[in-house]
mmCIF file of the N, C-alpha and C atoms, coordinates in Angstrom:
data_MODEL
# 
_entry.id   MODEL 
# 
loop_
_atom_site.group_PDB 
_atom_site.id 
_atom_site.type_symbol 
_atom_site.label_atom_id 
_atom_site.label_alt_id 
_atom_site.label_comp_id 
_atom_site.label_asym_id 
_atom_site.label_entity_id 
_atom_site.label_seq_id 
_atom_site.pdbx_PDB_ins_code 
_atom_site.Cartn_x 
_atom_site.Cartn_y 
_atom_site.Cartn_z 
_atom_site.occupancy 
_atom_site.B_iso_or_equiv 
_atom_site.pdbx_formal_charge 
_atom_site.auth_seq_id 
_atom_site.auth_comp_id 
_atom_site.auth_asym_id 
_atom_site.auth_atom_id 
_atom_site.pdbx_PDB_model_num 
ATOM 1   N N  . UNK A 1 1  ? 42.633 43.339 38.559 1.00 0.00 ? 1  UNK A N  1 
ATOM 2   C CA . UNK A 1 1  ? 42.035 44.115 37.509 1.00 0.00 ? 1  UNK A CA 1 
ATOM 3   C C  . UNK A 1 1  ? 42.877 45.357 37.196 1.00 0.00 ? 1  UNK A C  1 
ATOM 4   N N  . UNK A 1 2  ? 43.351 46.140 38.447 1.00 0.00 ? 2  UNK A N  1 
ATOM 5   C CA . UNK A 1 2  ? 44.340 47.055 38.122 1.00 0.00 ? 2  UNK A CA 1 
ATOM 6   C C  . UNK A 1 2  ? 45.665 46.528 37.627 1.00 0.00 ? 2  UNK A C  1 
ATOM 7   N N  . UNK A 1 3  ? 46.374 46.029 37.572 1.00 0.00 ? 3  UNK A N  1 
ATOM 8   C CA . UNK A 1 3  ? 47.479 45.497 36.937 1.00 0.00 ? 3  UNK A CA 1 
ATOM 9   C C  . UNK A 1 3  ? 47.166 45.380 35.696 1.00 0.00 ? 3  UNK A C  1 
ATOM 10  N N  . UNK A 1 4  ? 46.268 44.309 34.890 1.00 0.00 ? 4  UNK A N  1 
ATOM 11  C CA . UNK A 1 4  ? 46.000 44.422 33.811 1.00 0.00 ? 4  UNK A CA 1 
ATOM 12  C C  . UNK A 1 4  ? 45.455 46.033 33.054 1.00 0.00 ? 4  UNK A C  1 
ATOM 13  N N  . UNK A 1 5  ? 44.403 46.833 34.034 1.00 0.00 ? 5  UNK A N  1 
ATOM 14  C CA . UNK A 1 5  ? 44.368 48.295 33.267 1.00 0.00 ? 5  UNK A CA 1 
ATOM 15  C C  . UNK A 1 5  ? 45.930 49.420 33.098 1.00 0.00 ? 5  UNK A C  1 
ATOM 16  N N  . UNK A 1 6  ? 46.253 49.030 34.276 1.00 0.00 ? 6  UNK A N  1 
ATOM 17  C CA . UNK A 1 6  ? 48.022 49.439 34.127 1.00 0.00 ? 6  UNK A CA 1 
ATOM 18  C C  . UNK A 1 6  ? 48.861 49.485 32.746 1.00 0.00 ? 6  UNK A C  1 
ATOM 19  N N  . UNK A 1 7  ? 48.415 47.575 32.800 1.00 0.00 ? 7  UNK A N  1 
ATOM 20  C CA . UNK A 1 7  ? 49.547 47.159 31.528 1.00 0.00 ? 7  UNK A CA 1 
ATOM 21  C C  . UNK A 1 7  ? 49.324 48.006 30.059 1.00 0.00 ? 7  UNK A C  1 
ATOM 22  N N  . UNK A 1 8  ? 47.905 47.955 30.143 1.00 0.00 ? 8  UNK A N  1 
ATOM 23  C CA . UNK A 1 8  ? 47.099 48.263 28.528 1.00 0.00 ? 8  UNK A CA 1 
ATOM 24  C C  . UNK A 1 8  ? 47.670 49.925 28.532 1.00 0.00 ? 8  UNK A C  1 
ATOM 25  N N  . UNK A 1 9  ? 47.224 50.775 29.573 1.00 0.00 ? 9  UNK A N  1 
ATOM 26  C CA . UNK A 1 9  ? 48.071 51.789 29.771 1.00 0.00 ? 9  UNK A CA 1 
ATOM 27  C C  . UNK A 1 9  ? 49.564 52.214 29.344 1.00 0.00 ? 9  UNK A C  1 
ATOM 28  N N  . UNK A 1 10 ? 50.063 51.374 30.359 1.00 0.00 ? 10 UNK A N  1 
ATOM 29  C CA . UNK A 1 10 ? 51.680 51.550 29.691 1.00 0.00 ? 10 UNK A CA 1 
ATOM 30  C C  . UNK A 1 10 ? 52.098 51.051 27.919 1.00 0.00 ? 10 UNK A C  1 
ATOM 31  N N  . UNK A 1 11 ? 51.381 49.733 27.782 1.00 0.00 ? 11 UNK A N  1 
ATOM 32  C CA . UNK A 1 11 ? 51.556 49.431 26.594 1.00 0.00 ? 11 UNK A CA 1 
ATOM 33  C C  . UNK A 1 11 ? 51.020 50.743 25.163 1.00 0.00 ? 11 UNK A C  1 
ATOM 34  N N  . UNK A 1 12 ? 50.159 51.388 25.651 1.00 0.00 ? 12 UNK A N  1 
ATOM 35  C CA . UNK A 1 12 ? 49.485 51.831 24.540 1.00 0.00 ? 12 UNK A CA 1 
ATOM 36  C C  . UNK A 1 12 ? 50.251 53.559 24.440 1.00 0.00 ? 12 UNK A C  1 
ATOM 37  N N  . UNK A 1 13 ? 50.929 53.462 25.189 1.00 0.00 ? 13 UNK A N  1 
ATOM 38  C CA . UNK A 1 13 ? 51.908 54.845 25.310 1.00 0.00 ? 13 UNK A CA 1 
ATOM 39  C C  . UNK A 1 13 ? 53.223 54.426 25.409 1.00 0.00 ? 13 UNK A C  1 
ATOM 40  N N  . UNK A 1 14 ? 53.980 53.608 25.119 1.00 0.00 ? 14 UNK A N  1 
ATOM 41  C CA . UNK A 1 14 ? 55.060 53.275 25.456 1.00 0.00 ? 14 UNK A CA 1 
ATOM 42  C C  . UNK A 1 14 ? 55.697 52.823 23.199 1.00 0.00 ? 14 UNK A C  1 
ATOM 43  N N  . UNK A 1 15 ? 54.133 52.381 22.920 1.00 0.00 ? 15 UNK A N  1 
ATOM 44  C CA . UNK A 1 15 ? 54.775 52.551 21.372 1.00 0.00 ? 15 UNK A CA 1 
ATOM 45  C C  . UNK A 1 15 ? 55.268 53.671 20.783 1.00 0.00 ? 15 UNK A C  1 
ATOM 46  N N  . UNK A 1 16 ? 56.262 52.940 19.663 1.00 0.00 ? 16 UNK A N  1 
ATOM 47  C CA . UNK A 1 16 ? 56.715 53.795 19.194 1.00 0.00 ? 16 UNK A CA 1 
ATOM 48  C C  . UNK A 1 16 ? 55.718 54.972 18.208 1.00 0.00 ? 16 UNK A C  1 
ATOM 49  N N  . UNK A 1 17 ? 56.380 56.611 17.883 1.00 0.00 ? 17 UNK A N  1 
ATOM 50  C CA . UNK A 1 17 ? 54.990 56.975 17.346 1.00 0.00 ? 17 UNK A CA 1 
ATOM 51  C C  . UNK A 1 17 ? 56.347 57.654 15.812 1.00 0.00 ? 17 UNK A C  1 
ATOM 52  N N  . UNK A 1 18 ? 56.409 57.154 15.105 1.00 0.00 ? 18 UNK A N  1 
ATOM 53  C CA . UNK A 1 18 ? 56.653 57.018 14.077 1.00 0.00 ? 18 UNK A CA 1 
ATOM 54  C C  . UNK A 1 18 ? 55.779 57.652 12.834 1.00 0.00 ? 18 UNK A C  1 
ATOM 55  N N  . UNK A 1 19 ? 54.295 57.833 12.806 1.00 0.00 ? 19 UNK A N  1 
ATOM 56  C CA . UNK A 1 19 ? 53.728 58.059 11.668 1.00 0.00 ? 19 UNK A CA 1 
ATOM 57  C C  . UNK A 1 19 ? 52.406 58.732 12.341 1.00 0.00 ? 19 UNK A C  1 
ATOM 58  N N  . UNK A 1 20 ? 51.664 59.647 11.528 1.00 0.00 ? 20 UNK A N  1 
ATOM 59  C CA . UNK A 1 20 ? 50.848 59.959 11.830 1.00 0.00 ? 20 UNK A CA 1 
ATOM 60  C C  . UNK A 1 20 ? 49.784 59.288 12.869 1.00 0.00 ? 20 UNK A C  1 
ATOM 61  N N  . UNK A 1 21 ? 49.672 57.670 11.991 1.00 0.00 ? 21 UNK A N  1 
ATOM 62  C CA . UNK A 1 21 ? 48.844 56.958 12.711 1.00 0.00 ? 21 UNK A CA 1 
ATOM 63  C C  . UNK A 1 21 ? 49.220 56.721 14.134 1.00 0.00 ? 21 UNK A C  1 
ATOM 64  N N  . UNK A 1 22 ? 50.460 56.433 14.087 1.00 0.00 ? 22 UNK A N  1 
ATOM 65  C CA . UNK A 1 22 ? 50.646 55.985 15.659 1.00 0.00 ? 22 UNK A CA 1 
ATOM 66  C C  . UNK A 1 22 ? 50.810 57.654 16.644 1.00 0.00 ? 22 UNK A C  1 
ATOM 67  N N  . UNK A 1 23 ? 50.731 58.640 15.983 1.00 0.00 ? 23 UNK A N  1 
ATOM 68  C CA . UNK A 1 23 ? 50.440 60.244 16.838 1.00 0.00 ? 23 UNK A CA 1 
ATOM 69  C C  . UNK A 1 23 ? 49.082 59.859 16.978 1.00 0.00 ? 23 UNK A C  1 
ATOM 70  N N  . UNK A 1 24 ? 48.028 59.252 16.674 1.00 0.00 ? 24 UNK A N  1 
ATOM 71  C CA . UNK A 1 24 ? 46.380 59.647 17.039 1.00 0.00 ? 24 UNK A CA 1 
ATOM 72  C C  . UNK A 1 24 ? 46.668 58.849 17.618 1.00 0.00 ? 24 UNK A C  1 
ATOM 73  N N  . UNK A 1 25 ? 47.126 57.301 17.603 1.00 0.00 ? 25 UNK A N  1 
ATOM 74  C CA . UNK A 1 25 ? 46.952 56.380 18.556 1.00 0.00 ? 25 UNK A CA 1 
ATOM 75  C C  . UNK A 1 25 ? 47.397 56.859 19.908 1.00 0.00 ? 25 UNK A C  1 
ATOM 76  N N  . UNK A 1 26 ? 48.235 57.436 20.117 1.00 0.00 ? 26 UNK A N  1 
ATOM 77  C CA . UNK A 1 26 ? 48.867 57.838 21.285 1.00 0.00 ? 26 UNK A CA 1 
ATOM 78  C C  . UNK A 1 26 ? 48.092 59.305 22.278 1.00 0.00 ? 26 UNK A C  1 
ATOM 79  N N  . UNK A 1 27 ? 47.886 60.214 20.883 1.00 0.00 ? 27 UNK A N  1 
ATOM 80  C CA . UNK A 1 27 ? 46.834 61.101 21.557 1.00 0.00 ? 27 UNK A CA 1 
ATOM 81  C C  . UNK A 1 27 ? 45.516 60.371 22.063 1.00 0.00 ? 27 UNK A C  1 
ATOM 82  N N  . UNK A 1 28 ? 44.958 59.405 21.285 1.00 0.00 ? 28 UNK A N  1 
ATOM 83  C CA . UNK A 1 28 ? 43.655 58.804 21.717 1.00 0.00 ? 28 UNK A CA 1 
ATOM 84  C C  . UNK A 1 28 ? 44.028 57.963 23.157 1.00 0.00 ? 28 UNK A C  1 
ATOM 85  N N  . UNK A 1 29 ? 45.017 57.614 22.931 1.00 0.00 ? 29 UNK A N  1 
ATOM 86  C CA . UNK A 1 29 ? 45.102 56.851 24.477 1.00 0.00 ? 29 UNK A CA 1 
ATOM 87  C C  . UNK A 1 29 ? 45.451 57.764 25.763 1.00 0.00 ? 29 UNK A C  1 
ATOM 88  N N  . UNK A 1 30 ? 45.812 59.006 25.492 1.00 0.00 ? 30 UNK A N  1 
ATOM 89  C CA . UNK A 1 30 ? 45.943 60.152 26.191 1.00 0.00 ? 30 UNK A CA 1 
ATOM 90  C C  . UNK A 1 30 ? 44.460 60.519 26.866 1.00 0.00 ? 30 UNK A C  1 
ATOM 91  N N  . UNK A 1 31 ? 44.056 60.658 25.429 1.00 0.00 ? 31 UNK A N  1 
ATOM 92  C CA . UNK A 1 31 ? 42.084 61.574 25.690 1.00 0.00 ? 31 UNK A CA 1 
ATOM 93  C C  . UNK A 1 31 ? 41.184 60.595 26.554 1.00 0.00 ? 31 UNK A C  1 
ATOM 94  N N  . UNK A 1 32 ? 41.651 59.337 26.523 1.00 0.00 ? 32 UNK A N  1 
ATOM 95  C CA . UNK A 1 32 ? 40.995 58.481 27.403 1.00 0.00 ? 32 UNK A CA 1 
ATOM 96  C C  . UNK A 1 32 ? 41.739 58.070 28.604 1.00 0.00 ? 32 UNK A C  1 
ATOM 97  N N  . UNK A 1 33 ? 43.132 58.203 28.824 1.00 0.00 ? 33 UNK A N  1 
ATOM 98  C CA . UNK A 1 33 ? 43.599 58.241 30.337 1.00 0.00 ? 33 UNK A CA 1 
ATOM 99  C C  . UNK A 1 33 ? 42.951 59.321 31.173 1.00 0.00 ? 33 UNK A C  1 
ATOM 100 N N  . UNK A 1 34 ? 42.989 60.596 30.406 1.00 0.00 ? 34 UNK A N  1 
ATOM 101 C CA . UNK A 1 34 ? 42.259 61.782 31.265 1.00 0.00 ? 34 UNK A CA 1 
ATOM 102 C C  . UNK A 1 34 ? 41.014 61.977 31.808 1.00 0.00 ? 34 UNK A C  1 
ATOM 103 N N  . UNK A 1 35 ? 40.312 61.060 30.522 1.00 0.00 ? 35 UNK A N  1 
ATOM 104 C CA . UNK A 1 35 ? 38.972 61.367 30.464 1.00 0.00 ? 35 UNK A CA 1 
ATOM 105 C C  . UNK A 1 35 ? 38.134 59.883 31.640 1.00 0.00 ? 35 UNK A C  1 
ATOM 106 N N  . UNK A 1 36 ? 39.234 59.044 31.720 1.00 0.00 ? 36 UNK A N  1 
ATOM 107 C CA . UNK A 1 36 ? 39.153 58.294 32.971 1.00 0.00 ? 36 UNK A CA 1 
ATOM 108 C C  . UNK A 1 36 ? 39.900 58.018 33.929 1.00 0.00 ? 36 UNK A C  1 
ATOM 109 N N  . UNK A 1 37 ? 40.150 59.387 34.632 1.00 0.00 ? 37 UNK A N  1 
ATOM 110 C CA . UNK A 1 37 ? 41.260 59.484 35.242 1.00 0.00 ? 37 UNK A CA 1 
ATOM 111 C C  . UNK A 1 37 ? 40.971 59.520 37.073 1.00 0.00 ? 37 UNK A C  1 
ATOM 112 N N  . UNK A 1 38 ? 39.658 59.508 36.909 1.00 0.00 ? 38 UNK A N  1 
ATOM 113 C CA . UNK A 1 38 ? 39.337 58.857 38.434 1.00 0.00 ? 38 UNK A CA 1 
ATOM 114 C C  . UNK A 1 38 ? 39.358 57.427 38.761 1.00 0.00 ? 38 UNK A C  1 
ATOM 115 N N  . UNK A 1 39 ? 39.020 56.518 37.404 1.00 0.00 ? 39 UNK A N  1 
ATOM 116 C CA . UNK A 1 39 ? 39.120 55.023 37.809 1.00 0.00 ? 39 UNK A CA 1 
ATOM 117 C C  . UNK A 1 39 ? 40.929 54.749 37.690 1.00 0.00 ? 39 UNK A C  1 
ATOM 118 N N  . UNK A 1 40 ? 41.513 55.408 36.659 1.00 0.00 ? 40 UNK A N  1 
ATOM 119 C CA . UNK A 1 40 ? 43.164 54.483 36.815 1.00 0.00 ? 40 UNK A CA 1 
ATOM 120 C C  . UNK A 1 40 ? 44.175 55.764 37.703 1.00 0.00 ? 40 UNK A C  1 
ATOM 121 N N  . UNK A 1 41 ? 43.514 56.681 38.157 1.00 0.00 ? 41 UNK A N  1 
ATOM 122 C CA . UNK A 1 41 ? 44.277 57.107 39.642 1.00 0.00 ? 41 UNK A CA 1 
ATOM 123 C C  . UNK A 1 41 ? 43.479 56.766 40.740 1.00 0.00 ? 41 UNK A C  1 
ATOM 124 N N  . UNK A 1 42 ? 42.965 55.886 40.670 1.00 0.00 ? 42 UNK A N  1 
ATOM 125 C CA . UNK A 1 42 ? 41.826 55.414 42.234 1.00 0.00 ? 42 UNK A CA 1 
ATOM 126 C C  . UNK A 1 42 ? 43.211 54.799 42.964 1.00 0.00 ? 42 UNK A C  1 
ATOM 127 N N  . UNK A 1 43 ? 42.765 55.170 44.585 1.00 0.00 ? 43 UNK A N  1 
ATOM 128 C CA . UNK A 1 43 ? 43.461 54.919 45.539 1.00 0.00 ? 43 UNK A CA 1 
ATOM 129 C C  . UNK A 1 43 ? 43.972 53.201 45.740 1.00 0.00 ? 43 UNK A C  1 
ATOM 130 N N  . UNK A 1 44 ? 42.389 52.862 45.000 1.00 0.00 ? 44 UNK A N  1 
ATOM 131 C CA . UNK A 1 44 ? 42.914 51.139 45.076 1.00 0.00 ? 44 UNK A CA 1 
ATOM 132 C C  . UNK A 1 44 ? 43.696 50.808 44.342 1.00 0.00 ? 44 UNK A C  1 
ATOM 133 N N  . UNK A 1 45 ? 44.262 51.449 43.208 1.00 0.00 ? 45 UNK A N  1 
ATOM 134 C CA . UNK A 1 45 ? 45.414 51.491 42.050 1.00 0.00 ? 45 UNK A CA 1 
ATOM 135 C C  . UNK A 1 45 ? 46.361 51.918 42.798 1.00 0.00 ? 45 UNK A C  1 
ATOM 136 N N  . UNK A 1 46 ? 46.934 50.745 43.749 1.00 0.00 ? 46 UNK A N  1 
ATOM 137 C CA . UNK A 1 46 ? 48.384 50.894 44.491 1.00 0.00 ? 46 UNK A CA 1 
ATOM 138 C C  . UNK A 1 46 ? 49.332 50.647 43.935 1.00 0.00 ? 46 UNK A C  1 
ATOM 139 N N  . UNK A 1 47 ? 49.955 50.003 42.815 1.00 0.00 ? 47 UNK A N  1 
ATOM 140 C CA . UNK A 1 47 ? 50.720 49.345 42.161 1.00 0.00 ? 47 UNK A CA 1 
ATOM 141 C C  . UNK A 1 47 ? 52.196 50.891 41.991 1.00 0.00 ? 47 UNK A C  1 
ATOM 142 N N  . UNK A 1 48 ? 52.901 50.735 43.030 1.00 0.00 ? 48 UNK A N  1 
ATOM 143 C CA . UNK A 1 48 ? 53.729 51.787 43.200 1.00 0.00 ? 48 UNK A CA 1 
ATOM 144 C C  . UNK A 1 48 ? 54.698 51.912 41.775 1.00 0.00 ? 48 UNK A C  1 
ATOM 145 N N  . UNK A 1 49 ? 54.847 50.795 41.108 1.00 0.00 ? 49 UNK A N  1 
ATOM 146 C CA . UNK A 1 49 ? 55.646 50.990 39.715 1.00 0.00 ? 49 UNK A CA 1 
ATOM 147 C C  . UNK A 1 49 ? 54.998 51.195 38.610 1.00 0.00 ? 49 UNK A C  1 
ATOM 148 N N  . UNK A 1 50 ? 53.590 51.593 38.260 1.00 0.00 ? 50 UNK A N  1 
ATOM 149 C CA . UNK A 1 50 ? 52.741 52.323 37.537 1.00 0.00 ? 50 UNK A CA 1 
ATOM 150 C C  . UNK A 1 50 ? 52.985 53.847 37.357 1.00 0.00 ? 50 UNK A C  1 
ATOM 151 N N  . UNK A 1 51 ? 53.243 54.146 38.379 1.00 0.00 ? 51 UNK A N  1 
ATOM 152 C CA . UNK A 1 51 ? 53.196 55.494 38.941 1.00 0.00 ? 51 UNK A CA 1 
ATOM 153 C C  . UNK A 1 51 ? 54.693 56.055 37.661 1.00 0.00 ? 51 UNK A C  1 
ATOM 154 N N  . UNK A 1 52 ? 55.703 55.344 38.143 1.00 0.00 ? 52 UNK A N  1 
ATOM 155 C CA . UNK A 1 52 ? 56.823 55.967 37.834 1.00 0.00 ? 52 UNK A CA 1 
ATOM 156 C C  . UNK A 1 52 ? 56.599 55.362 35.958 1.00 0.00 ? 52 UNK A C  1 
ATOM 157 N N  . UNK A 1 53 ? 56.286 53.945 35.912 1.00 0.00 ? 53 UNK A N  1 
ATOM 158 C CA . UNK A 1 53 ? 56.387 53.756 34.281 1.00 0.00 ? 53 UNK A CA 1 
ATOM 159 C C  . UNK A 1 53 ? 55.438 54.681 33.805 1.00 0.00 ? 53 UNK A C  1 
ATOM 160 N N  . UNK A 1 54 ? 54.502 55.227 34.200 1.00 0.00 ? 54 UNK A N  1 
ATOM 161 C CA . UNK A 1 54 ? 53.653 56.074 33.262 1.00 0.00 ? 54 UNK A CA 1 
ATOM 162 C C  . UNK A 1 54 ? 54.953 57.237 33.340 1.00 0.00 ? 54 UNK A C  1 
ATOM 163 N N  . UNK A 1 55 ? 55.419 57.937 34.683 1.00 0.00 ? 55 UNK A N  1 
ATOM 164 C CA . UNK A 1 55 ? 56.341 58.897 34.125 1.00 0.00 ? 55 UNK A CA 1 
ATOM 165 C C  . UNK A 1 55 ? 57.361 58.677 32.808 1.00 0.00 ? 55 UNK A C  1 
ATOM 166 N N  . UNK A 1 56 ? 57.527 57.767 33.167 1.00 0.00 ? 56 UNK A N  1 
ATOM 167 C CA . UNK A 1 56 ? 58.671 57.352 31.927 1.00 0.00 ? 56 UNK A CA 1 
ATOM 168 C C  . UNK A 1 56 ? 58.203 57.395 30.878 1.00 0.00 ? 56 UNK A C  1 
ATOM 169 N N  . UNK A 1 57 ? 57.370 56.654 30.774 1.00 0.00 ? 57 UNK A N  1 
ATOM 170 C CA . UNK A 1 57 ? 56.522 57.005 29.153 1.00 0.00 ? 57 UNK A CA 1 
ATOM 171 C C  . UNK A 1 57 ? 56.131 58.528 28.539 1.00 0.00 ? 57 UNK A C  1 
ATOM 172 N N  . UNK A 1 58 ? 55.803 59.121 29.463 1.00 0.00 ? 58 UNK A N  1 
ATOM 173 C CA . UNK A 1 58 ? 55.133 60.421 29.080 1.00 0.00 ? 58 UNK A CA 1 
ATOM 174 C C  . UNK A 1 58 ? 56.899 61.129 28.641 1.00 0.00 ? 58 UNK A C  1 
ATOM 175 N N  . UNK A 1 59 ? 57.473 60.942 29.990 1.00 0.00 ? 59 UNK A N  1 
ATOM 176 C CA . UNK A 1 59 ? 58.583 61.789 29.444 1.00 0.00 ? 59 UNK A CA 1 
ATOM 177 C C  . UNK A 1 59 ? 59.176 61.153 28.151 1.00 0.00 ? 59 UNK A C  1 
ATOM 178 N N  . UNK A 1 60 ? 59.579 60.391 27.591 1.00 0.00 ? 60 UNK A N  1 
ATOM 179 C CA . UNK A 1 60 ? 59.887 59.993 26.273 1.00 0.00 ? 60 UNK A CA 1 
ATOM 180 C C  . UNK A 1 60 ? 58.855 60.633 25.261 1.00 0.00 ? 60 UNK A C  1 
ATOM 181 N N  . UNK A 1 61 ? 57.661 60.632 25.429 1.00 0.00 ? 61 UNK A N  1 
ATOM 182 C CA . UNK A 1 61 ? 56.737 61.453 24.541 1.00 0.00 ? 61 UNK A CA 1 
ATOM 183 C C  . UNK A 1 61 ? 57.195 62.551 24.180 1.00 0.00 ? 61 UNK A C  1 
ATOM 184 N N  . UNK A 1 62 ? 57.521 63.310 25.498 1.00 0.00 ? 62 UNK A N  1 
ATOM 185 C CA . UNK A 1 62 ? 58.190 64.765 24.937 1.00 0.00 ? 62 UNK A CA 1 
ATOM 186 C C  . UNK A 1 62 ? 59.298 65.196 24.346 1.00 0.00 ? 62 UNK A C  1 
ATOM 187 N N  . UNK A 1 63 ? 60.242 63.860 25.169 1.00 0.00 ? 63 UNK A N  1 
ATOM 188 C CA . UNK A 1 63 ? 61.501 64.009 24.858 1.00 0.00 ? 63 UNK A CA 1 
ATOM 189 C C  . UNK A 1 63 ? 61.393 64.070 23.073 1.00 0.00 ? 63 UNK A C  1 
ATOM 190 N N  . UNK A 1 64 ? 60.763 62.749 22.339 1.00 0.00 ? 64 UNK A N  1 
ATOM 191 C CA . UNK A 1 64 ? 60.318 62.523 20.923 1.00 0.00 ? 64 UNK A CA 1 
ATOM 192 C C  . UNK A 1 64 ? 60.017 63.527 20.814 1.00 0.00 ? 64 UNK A C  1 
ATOM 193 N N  . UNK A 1 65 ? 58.800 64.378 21.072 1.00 0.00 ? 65 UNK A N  1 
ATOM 194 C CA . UNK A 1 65 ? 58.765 65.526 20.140 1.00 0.00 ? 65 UNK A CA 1 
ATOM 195 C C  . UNK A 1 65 ? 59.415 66.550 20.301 1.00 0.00 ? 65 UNK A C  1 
ATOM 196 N N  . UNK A 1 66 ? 60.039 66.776 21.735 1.00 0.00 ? 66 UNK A N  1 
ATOM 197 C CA . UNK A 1 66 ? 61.176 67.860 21.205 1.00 0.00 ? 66 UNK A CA 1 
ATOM 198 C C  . UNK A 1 66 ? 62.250 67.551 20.337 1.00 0.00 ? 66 UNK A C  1 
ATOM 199 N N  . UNK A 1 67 ? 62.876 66.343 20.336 1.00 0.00 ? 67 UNK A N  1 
ATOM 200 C CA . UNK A 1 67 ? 63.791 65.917 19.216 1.00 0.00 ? 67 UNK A CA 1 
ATOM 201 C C  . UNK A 1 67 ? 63.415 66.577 18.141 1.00 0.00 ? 67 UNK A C  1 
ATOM 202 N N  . UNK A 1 68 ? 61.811 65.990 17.475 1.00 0.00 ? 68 UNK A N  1 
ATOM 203 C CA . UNK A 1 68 ? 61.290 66.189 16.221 1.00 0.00 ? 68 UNK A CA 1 
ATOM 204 C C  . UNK A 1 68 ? 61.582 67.633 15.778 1.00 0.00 ? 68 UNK A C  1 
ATOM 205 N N  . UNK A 1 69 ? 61.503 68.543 17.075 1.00 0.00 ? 69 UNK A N  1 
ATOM 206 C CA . UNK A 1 69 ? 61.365 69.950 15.809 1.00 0.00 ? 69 UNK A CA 1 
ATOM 207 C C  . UNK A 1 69 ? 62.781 70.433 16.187 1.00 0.00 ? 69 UNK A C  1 
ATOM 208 N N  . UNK A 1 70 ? 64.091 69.958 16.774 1.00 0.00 ? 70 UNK A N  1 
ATOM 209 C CA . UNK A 1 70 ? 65.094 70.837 16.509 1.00 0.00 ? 70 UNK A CA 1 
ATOM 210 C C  . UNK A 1 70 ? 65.540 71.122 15.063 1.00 0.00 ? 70 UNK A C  1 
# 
């Protein structure tokens, strides 16, 4: 079950954010990682390469928007 909540995770932050729409999509999938952030950081969520692909994703987020405003 965790693998699959993982995937939907990584997938839904890992798009590209190109247009307004895909900025809410990405904030909305944000407001709900946080806002359930005791079930997809639960201890039984061992999956040690989650850990680092969510880093990766997030950091590209920023990296994108710092690009955006030089």
């Amino acid at each position: 079950m965790y693998k699959s909540l993982n995937r939907v995770v990584l997938f839904q932050l890992s798009r590209k954010v190109d247009s307004v729409s895909g900025q809410t999509q990405v904030l909305d999938a944000l407001h709900k990682l946080t806002g359930h952030r005791g079930l997809v950081f639960n201890p039984a969520n061992n999956d040690p390469e989650f850990l680092a692909c969510l880093c990766y994703c997030l950091l590209n987020l920023t990296q994108d928007t710092a690009n955006r405003y030089e």
